[in-house]
C-alpha positions as CSV (number, residue, x, y, z in Angstrom):
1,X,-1.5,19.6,31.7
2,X,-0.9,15.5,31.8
3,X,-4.5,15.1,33.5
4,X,-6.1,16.6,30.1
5,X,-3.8,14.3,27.4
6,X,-4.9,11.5,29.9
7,X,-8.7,12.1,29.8
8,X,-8.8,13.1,25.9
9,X,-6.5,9.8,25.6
10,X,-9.0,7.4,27.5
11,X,-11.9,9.0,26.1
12,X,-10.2,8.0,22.8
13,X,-9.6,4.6,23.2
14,X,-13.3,4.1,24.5
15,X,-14.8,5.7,22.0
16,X,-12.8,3.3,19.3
17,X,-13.2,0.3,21.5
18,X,-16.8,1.0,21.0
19,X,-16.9,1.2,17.8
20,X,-15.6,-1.8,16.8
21,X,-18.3,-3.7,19.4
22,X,-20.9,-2.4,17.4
23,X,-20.0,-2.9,13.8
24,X,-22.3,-4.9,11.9
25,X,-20.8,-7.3,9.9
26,X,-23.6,-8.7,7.1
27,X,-24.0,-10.4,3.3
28,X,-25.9,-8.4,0.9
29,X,-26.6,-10.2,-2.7
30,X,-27.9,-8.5,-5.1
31,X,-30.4,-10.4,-8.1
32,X,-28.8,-9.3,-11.6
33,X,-31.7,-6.8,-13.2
34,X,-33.9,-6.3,-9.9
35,X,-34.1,-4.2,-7.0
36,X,-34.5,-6.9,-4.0
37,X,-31.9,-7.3,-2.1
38,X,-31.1,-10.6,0.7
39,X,-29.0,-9.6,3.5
40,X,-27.4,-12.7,5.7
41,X,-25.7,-12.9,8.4
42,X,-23.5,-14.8,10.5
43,X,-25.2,-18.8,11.3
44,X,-28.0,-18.1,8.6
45,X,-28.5,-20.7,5.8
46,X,-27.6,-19.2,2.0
47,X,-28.0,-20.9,-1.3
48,X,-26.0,-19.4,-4.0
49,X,-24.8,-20.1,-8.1
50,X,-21.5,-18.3,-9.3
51,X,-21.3,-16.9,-12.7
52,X,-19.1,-20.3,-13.3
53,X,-22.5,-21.7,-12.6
54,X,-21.1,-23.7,-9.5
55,X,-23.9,-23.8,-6.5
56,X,-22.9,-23.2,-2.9
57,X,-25.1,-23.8,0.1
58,X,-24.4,-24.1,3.5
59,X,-24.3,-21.8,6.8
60,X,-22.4,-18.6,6.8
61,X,-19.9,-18.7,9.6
62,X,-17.6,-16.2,9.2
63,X,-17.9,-12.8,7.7
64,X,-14.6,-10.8,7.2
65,X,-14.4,-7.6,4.8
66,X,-14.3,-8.6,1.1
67,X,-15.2,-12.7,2.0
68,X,-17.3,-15.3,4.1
69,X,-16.9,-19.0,4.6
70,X,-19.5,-21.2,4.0
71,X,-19.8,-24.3,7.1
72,X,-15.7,-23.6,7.8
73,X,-14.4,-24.7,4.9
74,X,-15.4,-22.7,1.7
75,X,-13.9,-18.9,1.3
76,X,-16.5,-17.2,-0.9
């Protein structure tokens, strides 16, 4: 019985462990009133203007959940 929670538990953590190594983590902005869509990732270059009409530029190099930074220093 302890040989089959041991398999069904290591099979488990490898299938989550896995997972998480293959998440994609990526920047889609939108345009306001068209379709196209620019999708960045991590160490690309990205120009942007906030609705406070403030400009950002710089490399992404971090992307978390709901933010990325822009060159270390910026949280967008």
């Amino acid at each position: 019985m302890k040989p089959k929670y041991f398999i069904l538990i290591s099979l488990l953590i490898f299938f989550i462990g896995t997972q998480v190594l293959f998440s994609q983590k990526m920047i889609i902005v939108e345009r306001p009133g068209t379709v196209k869509n620019y999708k960045y990732k991590k160490g690309d270059k990205i120009f942007l203007e906030t609705i406070n009409k403030k400009r950002l530029h710089g490399r992404v190099s971090q992307i978390s959940d709901s933010s990325f930074y822009l060159n270390n220093k910026f949280e967008v």
